[in-house]
N, C-alpha and C positions, 0 to 999 in steps of 0.2 A: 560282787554279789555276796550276800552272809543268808546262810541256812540255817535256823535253829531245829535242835534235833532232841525232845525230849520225851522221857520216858521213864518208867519205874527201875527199880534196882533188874538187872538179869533178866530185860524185856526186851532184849537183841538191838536197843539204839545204838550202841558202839559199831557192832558189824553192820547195819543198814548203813551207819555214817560214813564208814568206812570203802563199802560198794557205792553209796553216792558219789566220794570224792572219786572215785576210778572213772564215772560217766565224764568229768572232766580232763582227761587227759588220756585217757583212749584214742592211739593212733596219734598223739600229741605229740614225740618229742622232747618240744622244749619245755614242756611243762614238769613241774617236779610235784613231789607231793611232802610237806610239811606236816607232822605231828605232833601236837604241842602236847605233853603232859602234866597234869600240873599235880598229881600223885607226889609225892615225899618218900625218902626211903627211910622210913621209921621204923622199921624193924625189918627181923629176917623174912618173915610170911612176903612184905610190902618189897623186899630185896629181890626174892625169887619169880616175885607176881611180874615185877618190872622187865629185869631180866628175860623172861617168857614172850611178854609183849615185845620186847624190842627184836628178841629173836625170830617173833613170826611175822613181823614187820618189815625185818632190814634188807628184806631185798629188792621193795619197793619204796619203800617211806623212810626218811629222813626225821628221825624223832630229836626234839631239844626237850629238855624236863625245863619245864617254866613255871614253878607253884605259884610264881605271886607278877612277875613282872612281862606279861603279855603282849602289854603297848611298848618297853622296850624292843622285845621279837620282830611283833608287826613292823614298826616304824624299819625295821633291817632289812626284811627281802621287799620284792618288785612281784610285776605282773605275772610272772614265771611259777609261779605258787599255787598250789591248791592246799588250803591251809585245815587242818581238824583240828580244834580245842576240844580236848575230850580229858576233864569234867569240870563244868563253868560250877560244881555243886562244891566241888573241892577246892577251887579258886578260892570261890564264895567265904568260904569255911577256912582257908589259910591268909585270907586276907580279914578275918574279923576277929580271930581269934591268936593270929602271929603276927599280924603287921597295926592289929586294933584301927584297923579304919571304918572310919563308921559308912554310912550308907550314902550321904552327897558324896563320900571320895571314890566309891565305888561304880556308883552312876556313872558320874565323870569319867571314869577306867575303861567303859563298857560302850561311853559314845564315842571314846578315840579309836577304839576297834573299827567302828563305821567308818568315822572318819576318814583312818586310815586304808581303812579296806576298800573305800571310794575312791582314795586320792592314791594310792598304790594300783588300783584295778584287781584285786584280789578275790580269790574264792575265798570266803572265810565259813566255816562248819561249823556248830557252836553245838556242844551236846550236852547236856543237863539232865537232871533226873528229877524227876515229878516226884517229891517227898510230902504233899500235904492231902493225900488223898485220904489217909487213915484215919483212926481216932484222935482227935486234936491232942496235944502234949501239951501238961502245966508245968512246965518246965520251964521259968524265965529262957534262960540262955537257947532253947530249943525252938520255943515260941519267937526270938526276937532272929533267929537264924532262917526261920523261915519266913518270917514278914520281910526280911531284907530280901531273899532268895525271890520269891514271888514278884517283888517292886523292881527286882533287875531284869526277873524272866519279863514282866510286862514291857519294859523297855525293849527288850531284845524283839518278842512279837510286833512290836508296835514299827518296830525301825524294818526289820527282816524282811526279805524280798520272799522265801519260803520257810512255812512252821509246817514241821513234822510232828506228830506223838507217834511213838512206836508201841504196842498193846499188844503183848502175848507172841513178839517176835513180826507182826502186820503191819506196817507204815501206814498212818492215816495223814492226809496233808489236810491240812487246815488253811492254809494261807500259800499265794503265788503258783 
């Protein structure tokens, strides 16, 4: 099953995502919980942010730093997983700007997730952040970030068994 969970910068989708994956493994056992990160440690601020999360994490969640290679991850654990990608924005963003993939190879990235998240039997959480609510930007490279961003979120709603947006900290479901 794949959850998308999207929302503004500091609109509490990380912690809603975070209490959704626990509904799956409550009283579970064998279930474990997965954290994918796909942050970079690009400086010291980005060093200590990390650090912080992994601390207030580690004694339930198993975090791997994954910025670009996800379908590698996925295709490794089994049904035993409740999995959080948390942020498909930063993926988005290190895979077009460090790996220059353009938009068909990103697509394709996006439906092996399913794929794999179907033929593994996995939870998979997918969280993102709603970046084109504002005043449009003439910014080539920001304008071409967000037309990619948007054609991936529509995949992911299209495919998704449940779509989230989170708004001022209040999950609204939209889908499943």
């Amino acid at each position: 099953m794949v959850t998308f969970i999207s929302g503004g910068a500091r609109s509490g989708k990380s912690s809603f995502a975070e209490k959704y994956a626990l509904q799956f493994i409550h009283g579970l056992n064998e279930k474990s919980l997965l954290y994918l990160a796909t942050a970079e440690r690009t400086d010291l601020e980005m060093e200590q942010r990390i650090a912080r999360h992994i601390r207030e994490r580690e004694s339930i969640w198993h975090t791997i730093e994954a910025p670009l290679h996800i379908t590698n991850v996925l295709q490794n654990v089994n049904g035993q997983e409740v999995i959080l990608l948390d942020c498909l924005t930063i993926w988005l963003n290190n895979m077009m700007y460090k790996e220059k993939a353009d938009l068909p190879l990103m697509m394709s990235e996006v439906s092996n997730w399913f794929r794999l998240s179907e033929k593994n039997q996995l939870e998979l959480i997918i969280v993102s952040n709603d970046v084109n609510e504002g005043i449009p930007n003439d910014n080539l490279f920001v304008h071409q970030y967000i037309y990619n961003l948007e054609k991936v979120h529509n995949l992911i709603t299209s495919k998704a068994d449940s779509v989230y947006q989170v708004v001022a900290g209040i999950p609204i479901k939209w889908k499943g």
